[in-house]
C-alpha positions as MATLAB code, in Angstrom:
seq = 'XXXXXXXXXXXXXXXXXXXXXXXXXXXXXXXXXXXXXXXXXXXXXXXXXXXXXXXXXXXXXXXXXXXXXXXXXXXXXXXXXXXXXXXXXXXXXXXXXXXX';
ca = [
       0.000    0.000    0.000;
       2.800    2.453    0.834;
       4.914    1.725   -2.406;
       1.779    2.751   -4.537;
       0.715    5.890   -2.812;
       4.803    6.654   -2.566;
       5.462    6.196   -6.106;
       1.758    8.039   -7.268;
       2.596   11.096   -5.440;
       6.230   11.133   -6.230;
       5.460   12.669   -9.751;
       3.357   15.393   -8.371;
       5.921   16.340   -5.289;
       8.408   16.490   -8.499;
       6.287   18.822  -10.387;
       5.728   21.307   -7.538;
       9.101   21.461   -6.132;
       9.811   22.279  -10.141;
       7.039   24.283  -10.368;
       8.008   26.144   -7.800;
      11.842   27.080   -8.389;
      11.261   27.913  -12.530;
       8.318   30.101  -11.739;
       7.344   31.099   -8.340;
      10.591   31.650   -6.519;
      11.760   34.078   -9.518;
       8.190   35.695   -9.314;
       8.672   36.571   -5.711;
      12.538   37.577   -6.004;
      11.638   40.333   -8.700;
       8.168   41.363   -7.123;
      10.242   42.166   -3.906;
      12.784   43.750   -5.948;
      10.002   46.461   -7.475;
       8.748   47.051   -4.027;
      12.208   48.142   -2.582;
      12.714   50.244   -5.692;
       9.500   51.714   -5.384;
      10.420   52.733   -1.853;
      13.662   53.785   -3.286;
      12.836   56.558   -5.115;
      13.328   59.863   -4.382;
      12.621   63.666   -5.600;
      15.278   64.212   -8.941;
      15.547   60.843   -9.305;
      14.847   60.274  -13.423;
      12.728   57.444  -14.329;
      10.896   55.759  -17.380;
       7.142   54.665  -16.722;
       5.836   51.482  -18.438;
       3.867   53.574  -20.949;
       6.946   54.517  -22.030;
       6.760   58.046  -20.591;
      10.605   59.888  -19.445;
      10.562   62.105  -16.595;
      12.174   63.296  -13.483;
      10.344   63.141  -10.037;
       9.252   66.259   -8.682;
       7.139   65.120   -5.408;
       6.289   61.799   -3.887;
       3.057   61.210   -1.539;
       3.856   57.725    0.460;
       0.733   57.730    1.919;
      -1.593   58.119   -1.496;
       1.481   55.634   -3.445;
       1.776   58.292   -5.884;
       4.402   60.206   -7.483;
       4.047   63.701   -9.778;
       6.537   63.135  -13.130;
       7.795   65.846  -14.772;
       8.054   65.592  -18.401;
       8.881   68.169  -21.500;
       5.075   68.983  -21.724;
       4.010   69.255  -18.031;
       3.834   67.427  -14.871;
       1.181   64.248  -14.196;
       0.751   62.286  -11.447;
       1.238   58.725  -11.333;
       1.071   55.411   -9.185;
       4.450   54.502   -8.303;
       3.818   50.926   -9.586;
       3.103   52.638  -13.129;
       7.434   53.019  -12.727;
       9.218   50.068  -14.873;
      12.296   49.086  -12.663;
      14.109   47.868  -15.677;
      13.832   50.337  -17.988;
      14.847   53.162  -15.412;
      17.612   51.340  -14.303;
      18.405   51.188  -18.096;
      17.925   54.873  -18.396;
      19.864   55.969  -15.826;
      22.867   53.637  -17.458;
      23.005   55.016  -20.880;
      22.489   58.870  -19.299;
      25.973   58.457  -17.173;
      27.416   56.615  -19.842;
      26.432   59.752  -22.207;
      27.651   62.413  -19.783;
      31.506   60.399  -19.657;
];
């Protein structure tokens, strides 16, 4: 009785324990590394939003989890999940390598 609920649940275990360090493991890593970035940011700090939309930070409200952008046409106000982490990060790369 043991050896055939052992070996019927082995292939399951195996497929969660995969499941789980492919895909969910990664998920969490990167969703806590947007919420420390998020946290991160700062007045003058230069970001790109995932619309696609440059600007530098002009005030943050913590409490309301929004941020107010300024851009070449004006300032609007975004949710500071709306930032990409990746393509900021990028941003900020190719702007210092520019100014060398």
């Amino acid at each position: 009785m043991d050896q055939i609920l052992g070996s019927g649940m082995l292939p399951f275990l195996l497929l969660f324990v995969v499941l789980y360090l492919f895909m969910i493991r990664p998920q969490l890593k990167r969703q806590k590394m947007e919420r420390k970035f998020q946290k991160e940011i700062s007045k003058g700090s230069k970001v790109v939003m995932t619309s696609g939309i440059h600007g530098k930070i002009v005030d943050t409200n913590d409490t309301e989890g929004t941020v107010i952008i300024e851009t070449q046409a004006g300032r609007i106000k975004f949710e500071k999940s709306a930032i990409s982490m990746e393509m900021s990060k990028r941003f900020e790369k190719n702007t210092e390598i520019q100014k060398k």
